[in-house]
Each structure stands twice: as structure tokens, then as C-alpha cells.
FILUM-48119 format. One record per residue: z, x, y of N, C-alpha, C in turn; residue number from 1. Coordinates in steps of 0.1 Angstrom, whole numbers, plus 2048, in hexadecimal, padded with zeros to 3 digits. Atoms other than C-alpha are relative to their C-alpha. Layout:
% FILUM-48119
{{Z X Y} {Z X Y} {Z X Y} NUM} ...
END
This chain:
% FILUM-48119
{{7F4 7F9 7FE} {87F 5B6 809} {7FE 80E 804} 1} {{7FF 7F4 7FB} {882 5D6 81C} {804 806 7F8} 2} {{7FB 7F9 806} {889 5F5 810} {80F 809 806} 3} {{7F3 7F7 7F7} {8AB 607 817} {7FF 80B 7FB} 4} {{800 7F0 7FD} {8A8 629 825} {80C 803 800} 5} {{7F1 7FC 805} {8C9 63D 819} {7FD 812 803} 6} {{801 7F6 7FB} {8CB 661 829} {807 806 7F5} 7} {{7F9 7FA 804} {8D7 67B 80D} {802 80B 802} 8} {{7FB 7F0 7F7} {8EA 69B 816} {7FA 806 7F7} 9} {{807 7F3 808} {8D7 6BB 80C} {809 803 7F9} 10} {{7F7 7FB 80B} {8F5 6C6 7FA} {7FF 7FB 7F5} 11} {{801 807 80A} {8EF 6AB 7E3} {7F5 802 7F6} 12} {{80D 804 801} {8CD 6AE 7E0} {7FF 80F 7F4} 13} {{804 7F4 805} {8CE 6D6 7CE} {7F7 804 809} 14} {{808 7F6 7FB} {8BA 6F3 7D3} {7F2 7FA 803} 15} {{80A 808 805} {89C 6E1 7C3} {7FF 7F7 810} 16} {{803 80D 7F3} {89D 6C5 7E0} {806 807 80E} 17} {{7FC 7FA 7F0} {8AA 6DD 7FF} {7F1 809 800} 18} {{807 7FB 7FD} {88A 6F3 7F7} {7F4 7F5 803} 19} {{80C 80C 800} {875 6D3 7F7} {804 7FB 80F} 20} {{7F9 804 7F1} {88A 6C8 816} {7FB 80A 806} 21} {{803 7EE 7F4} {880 6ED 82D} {7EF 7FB 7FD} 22} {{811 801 800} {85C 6E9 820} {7FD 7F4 804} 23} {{801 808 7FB} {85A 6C7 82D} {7FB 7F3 7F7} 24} {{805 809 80A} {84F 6B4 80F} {807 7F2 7F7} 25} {{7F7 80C 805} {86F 69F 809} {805 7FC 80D} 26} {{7FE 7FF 7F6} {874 690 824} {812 7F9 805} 27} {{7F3 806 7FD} {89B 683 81E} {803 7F5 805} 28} {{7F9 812 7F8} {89C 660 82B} {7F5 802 80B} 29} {{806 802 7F7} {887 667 845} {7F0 800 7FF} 30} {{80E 802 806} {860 65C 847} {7F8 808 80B} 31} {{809 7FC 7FA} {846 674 855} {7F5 7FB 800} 32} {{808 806 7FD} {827 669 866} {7F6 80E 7FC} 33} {{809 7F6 808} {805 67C 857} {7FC 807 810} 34} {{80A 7FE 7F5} {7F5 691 873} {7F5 7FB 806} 35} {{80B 806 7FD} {7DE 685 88A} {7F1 808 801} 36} {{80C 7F5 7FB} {7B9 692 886} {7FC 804 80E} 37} {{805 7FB 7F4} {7A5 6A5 89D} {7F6 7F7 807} 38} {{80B 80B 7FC} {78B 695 8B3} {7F3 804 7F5} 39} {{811 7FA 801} {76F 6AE 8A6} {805 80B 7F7} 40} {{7F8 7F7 805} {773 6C3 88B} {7F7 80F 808} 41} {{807 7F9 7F7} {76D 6E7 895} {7F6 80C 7F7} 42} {{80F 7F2 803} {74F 703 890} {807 809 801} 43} {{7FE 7F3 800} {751 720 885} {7F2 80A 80A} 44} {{80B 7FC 7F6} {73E 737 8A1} {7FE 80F 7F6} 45} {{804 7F3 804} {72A 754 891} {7FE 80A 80B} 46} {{7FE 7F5 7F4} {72D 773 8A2} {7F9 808 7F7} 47} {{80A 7F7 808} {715 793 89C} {80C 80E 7FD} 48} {{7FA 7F5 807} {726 7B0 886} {7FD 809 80B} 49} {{7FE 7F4 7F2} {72E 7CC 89D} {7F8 80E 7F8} 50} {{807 7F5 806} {713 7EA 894} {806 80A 7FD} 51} {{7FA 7F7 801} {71D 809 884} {7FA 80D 802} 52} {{809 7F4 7F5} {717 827 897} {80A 80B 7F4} 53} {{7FF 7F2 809} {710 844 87D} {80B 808 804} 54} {{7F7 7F4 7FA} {72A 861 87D} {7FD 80F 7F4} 55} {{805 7F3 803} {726 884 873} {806 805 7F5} 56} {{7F9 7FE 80C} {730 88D 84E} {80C 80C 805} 57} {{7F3 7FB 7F9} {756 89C 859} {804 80C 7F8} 58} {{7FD 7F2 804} {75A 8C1 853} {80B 800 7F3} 59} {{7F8 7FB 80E} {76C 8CD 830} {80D 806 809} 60} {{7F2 7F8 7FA} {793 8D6 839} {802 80C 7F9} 61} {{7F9 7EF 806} {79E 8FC 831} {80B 7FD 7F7} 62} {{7EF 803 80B} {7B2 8FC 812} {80D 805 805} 63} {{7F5 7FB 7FB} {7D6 902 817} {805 80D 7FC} 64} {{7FC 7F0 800} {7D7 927 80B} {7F8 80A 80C} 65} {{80B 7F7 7F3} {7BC 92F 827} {80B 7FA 80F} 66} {{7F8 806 7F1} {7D4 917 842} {80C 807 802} 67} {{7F5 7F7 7FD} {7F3 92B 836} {7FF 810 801} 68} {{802 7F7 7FE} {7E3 949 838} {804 80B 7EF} 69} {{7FF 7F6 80A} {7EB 953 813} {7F4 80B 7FA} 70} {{80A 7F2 805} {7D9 974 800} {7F9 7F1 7F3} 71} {{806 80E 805} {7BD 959 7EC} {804 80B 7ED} 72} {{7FA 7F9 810} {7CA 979 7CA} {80A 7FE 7FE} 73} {{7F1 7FE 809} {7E9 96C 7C8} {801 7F5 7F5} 74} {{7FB 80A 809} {7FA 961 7AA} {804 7F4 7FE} 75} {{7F9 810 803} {7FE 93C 7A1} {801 7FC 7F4} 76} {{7FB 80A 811} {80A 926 781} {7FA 7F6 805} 77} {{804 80C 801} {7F6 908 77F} {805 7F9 7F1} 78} {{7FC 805 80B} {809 8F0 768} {7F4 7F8 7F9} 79} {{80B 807 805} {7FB 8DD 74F} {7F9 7F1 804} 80} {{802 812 7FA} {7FC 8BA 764} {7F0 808 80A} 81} {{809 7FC 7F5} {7E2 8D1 77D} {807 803 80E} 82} {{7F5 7F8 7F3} {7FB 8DC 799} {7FF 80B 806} 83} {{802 7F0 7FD} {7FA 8FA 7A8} {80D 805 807} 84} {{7F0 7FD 800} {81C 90B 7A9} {7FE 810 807} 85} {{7FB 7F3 7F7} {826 92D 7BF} {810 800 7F7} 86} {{7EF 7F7 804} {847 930 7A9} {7FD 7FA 7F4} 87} {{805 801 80B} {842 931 782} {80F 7F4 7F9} 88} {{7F7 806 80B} {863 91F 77C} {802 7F1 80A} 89} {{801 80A 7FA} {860 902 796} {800 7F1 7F7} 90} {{804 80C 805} {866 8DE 78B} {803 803 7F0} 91} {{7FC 7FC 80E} {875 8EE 76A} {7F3 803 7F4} 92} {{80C 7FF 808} {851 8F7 75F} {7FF 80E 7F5} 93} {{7FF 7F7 807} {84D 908 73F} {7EF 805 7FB} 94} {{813 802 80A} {824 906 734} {7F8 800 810} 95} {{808 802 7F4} {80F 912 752} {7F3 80E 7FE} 96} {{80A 7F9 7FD} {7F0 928 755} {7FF 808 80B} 97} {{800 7F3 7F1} {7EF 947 76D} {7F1 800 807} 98} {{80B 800 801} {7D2 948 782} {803 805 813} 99} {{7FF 7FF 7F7} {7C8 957 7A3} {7FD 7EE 809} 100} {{802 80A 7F8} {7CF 93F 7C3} {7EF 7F9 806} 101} {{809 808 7FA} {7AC 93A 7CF} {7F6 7F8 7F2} 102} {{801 807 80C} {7A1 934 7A8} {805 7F2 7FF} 103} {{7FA 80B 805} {7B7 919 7A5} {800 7F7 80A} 104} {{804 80E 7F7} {7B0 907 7CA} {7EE 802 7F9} 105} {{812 806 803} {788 90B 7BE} {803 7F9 7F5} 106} {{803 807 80F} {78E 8F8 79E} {806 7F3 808} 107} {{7F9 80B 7F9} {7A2 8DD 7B5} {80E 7FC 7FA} 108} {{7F2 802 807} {7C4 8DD 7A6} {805 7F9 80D} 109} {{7F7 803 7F9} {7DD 8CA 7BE} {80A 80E 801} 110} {{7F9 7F8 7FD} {7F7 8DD 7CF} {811 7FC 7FD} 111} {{7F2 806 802} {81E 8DA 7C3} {80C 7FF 810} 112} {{7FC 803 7F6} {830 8C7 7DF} {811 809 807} 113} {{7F6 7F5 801} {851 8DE 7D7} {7FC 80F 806} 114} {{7FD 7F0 7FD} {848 902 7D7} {7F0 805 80A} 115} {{80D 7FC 7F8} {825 902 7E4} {7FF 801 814} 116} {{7FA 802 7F1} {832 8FB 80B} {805 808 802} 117} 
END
């Protein structure tokens, strides 16, 4: 006895069986044939790594109080996160340490993206 193939509408079917339907895995009434192999399967071709041509350890950038041309004695507040502030009340900062500007780029503090610009 044959079997009877009966087509059911995706609407029927739910989410569950329309995502299975798109990915191809339900096939709804209808019978897919398996792919046909290859003749040969194929190689992977090795190829030689592309050499690396040395480069010249890349000069140190000028801090940005030497690029803006500021005096390296001026006053800054470095908060307690490590920031480096040009306005003592910036960012609602109450707890900050005074210290000359070139002190506080030699120690490496970050610069505050607000007042420091």
C-alpha cells in the first residue's frame, strides 16, 4: 500500500514547523533528493606564509600638553579614578589631588575627555 502524500499549509504547521520549513529540514509533503557527491574529493593546497619584513620600533608620540603647546607648570586635579582634569569642578569632582601638568602626564594618568580638549 502506498503512502499518501498530503501537503500541509505553513500556517498550520506553527512557528516551530515554518522555522524547520525555511531551514529545509521539513520538507512539507514534498521529498528531497540527498546531494550528489563529488567525483574527487578535494586537497587542500599548502601555500608558504608570507615573510615578515622587520620594522623599525615607531617613535614615542609627544604628550598632549607638549602638542597643545601648554606651560608643562600648570595646575591640574587628578581625580581619584587617575584622570587628569584642567577644571577642579569638572564631572562634579569633589576628591582630587593638585599637581603640576608635566608631573601628572610622567606618572601616566589619562587625560579627561571633557575639560582636558
Amino acid at each position: 500500500m502506498a503512502k499518501r502524500k498530503t501537503k500541509i499549509p505553513v500556517k498550520a504547521l506553527g512557528i516551530g514547523a515554518a522555522v524547520l520549513v525555511a531551514l529545509g529540514l521539513f520538507a512539507g509533503g514534498e521529498e528531497k533528493d540527498a546531494p550528489e557527491p563529488t567525483a574527487e574529493p578535494v586537497r587542500a593546497v599548502a601555500t608558504q606564509a608570507p615573510t615578515a619584513v622587520p620594522t623599525d620600533t615607531p617613535e614615542p608620540t609627544a604628550t598632549p600638553y607638549l602638542i597643545h603647546r601648554l606651560d608643562p607648570q600648570t595646575e591640574v586635579y587628578v581625580s581619584k579614578q587617575g584622570v587628569i582634569h584642567f577644571d577642579k569642578t569638572c564631572s562634579g569632582m569633589k576628591h582630587y589631588t593638585a599637581m603640576t601638568l608635566e608631573k601628572a602626564d610622567a606618572a601616566g594618568y589619562e587625560y579627561c575627555t571633557r575639560c582636558a580638549w
